[in-house]
C-alpha beads as a LAMMPS data file, in Angstrom:
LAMMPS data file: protein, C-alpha beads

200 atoms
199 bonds

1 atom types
1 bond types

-500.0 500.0 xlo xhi
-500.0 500.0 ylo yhi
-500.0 500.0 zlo zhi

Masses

1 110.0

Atoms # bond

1 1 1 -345.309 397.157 24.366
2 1 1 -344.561 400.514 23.342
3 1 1 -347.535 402.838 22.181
4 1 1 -347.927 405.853 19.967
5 1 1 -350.764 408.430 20.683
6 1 1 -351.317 411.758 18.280
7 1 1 -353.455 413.092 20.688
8 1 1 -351.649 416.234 21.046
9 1 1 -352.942 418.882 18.529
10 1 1 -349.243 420.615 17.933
11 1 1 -346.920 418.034 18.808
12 1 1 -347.019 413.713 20.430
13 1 1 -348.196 412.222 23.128
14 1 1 -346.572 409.655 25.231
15 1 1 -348.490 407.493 27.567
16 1 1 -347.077 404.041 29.196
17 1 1 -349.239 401.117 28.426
18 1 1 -352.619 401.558 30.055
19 1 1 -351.784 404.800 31.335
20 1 1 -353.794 407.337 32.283
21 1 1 -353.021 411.358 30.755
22 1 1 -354.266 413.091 33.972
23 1 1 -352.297 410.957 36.148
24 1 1 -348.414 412.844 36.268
25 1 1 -345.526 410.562 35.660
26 1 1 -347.857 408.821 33.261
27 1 1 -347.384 410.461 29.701
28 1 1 -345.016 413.331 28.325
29 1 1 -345.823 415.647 25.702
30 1 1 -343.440 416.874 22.641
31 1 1 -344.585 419.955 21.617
32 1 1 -344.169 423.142 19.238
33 1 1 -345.049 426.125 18.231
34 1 1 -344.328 429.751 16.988
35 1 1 -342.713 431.622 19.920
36 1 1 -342.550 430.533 23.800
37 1 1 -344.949 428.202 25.788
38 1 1 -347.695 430.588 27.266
39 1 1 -348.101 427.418 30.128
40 1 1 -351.432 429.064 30.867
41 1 1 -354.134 427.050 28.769
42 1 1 -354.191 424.547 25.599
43 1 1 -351.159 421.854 25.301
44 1 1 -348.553 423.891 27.501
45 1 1 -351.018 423.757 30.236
46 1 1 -352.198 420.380 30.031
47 1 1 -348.737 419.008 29.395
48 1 1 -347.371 417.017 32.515
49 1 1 -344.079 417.800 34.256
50 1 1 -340.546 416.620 32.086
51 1 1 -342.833 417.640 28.949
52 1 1 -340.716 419.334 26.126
53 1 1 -341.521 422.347 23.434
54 1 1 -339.563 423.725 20.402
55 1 1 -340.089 426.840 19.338
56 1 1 -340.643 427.385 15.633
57 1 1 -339.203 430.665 15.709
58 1 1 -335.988 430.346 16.505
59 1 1 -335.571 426.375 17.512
60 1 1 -334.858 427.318 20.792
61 1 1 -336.132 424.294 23.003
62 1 1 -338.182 424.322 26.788
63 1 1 -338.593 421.448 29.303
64 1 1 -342.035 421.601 31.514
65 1 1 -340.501 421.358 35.700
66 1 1 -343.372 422.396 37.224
67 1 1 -347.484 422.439 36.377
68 1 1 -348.964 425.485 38.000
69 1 1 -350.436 426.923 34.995
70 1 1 -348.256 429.616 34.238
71 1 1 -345.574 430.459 31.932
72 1 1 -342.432 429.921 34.641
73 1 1 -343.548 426.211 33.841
74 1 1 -341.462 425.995 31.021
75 1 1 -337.238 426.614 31.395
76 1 1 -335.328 427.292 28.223
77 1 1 -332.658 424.522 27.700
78 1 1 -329.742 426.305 26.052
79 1 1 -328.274 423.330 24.948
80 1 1 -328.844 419.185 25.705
81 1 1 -325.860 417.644 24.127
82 1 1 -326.785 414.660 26.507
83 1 1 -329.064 413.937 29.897
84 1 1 -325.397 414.697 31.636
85 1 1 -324.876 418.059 30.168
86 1 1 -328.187 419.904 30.196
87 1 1 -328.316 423.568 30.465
88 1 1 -331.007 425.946 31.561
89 1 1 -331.989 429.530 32.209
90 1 1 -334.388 431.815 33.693
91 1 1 -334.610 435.863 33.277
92 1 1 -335.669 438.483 34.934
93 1 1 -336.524 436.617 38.377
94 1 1 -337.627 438.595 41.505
95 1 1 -338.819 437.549 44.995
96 1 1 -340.963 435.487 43.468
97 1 1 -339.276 431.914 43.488
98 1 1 -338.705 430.026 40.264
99 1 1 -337.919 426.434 38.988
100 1 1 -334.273 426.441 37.293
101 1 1 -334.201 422.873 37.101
102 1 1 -335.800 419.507 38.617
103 1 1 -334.301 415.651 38.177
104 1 1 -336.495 412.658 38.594
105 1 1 -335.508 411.194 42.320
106 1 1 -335.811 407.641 40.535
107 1 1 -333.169 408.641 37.588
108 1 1 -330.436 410.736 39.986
109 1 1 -328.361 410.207 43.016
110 1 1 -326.843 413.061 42.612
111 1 1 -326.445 416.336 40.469
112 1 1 -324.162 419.103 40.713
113 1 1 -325.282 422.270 39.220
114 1 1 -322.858 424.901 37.842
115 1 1 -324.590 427.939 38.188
116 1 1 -324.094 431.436 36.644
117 1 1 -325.708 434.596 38.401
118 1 1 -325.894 438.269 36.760
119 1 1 -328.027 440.992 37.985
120 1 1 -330.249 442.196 34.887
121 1 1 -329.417 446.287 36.332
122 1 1 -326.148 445.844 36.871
123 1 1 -324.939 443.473 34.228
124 1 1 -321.297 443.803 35.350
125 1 1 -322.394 442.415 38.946
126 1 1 -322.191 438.642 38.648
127 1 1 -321.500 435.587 39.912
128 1 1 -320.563 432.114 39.756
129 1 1 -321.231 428.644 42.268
130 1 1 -321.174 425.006 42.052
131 1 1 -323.887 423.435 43.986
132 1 1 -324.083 419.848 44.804
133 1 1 -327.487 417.930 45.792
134 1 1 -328.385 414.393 46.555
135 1 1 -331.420 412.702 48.661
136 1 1 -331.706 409.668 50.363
137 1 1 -334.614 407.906 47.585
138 1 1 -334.154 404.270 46.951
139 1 1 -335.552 401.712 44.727
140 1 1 -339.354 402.169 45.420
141 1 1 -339.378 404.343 48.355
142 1 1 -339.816 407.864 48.097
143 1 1 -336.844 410.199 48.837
144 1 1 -337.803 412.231 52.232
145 1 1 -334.511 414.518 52.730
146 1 1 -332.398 416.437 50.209
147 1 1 -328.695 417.716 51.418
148 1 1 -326.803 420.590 49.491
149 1 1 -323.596 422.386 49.407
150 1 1 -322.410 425.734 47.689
151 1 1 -318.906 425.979 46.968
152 1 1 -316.356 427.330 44.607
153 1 1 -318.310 430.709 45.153
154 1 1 -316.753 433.583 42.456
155 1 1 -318.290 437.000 42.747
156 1 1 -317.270 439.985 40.692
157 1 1 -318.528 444.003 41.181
158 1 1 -321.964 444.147 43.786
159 1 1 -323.529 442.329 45.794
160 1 1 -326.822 440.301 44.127
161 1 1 -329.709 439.054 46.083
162 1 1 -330.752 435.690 45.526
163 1 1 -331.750 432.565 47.267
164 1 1 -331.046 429.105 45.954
165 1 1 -332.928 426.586 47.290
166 1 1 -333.026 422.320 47.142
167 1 1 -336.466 420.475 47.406
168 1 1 -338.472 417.533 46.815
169 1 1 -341.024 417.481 45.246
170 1 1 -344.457 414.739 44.173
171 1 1 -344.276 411.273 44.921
172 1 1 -343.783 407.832 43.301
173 1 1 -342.402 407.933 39.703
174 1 1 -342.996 411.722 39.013
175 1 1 -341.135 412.699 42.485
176 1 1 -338.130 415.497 41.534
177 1 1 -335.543 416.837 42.898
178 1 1 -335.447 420.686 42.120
179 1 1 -333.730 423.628 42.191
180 1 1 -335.825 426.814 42.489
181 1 1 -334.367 430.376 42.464
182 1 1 -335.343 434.222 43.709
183 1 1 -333.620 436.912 43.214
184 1 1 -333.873 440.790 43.860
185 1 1 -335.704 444.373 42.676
186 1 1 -334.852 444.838 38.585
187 1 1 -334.517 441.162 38.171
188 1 1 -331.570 438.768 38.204
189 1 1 -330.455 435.979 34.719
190 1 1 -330.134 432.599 36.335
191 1 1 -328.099 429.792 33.805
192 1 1 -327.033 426.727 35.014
193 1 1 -325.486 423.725 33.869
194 1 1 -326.641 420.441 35.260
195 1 1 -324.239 417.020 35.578
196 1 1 -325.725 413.827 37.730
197 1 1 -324.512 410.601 39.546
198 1 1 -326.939 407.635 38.090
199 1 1 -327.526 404.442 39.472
200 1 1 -325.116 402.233 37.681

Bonds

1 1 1 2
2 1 2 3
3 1 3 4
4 1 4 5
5 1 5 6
6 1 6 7
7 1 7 8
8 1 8 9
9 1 9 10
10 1 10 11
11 1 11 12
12 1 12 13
13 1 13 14
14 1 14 15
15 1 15 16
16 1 16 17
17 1 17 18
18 1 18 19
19 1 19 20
20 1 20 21
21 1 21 22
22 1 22 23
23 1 23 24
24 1 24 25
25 1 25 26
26 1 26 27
27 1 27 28
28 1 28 29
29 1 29 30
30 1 30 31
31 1 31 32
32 1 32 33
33 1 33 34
34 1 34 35
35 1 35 36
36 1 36 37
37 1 37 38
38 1 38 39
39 1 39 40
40 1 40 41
41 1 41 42
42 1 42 43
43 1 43 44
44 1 44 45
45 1 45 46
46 1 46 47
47 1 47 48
48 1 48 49
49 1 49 50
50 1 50 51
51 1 51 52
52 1 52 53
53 1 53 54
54 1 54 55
55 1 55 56
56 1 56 57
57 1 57 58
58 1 58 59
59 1 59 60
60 1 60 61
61 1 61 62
62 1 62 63
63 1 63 64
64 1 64 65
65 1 65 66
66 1 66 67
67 1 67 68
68 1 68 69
69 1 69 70
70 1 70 71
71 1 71 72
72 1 72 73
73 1 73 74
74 1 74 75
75 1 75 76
76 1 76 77
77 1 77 78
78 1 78 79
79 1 79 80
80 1 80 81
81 1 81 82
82 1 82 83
83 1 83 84
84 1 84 85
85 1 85 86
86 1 86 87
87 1 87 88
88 1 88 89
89 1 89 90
90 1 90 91
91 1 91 92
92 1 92 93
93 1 93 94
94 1 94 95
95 1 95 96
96 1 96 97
97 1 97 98
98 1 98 99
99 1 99 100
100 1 100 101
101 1 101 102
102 1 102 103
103 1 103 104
104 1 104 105
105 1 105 106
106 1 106 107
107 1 107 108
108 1 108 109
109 1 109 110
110 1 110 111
111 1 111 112
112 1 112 113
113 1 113 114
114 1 114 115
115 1 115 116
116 1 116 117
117 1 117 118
118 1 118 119
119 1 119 120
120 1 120 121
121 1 121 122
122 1 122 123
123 1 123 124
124 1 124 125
125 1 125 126
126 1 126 127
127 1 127 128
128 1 128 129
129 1 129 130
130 1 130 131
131 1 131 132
132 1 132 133
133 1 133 134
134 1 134 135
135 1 135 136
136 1 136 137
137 1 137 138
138 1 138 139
139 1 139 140
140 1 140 141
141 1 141 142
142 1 142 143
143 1 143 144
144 1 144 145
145 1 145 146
146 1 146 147
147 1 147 148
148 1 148 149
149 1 149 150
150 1 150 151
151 1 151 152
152 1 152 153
153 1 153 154
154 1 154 155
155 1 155 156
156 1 156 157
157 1 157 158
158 1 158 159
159 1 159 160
160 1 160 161
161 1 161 162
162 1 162 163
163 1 163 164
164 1 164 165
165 1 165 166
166 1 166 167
167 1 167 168
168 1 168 169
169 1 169 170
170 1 170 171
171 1 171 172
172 1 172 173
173 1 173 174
174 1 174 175
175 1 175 176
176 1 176 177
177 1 177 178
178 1 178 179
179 1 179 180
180 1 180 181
181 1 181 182
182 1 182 183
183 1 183 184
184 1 184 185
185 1 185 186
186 1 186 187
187 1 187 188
188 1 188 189
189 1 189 190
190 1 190 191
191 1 191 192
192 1 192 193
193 1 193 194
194 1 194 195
195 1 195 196
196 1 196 197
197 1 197 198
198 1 198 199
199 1 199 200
């Protein structure tokens, strides 16, 4: 029986039947507001993980793929013509790592991201990689190992730091797949474009 809760002061709530909001993989959140998620207090904060946001502003949109409290919460999601073609990017990201994108382990067998890298100094250093991730999660067990590969690896002018890196993370229903990012001194644009294998 499917449930409608306007307990969200800018946006709606959605909660599974006798679902709990502090429980993760429980309830989503569609959001909005007048520039970007601050992910630090309020709704952005206390929005779970594969939570959403539009921003008034501009109508650009925002997916939550992490809950730490902070603003690297949120990605931007250039465009979402469909769950197989979902794009993403992050700015200006240093040593500190990053979410670029996460997949539920229970909706994906496997995703290939096409990913676009361009130093934020240099902006004619750049470069381009296909990167291919799948884990061993099955029906209601837990995935416990990811396996990637890098390939089709296009570089143009310098060199740019950066680290990709596939993990798993949670458990039960609100376990993810992700794909976190760092990247060098004066900052590096991360954009990626995400397609997946599903169950059939």
């Amino acid at each position: 029986m499917a449930r409608s809760h306007y307990a969200v002061e800018k946006g709606l709530r959605l909660l599974k039947e006798n679902a709990d909001h502090g429980t993760t993989g429980d309830s989503i959140d569609r959001l909005f507001g007048a520039g970007v998620p601050p992910g630090t207090a309020g709704e952005t904060d206390d929005a779970k993980i594969g939570s959403t946001y539009a921003n008034t502003t501009d109508g650009s949109q925002y997916q939550k793929v992490t809950d730490t409290s902070s603003a690297i919460d949120w990605v931007l999601l250039l465009t979402a013509s469909s769950e197989d073609d979902v794009r993403t990017q992050l700015t200006g990201v240093v040593a500190a790592p990053q979410v670029l994108d996460s997949v539920l382990v229970d909706d994906i067998l496997e995703v290939e991201w096409e990913i676009h890298v361009q130093d934020d100094a240099v902006q004619a250093n750049c470069e381009f990689i296909k990167l291919n991730a799948f884990h061993n999660g099955f029906g209601a067990a837990d995935a416990t190992l990811v396996d990637d590969s890098a390939f089709a690896k296009l570089k143009l002018g310098g060199a740019i730091s950066k680290v990709l890196l596939v993990e798993l993370n949670g458990a039960g229903a609100a376990q993810v797949m992700r794909l976190s990012v760092t990247g060098q001194v004066g900052g590096v644009t991360f954009t990626a474009r995400r397609t997946r294998v599903t169950a059939a």
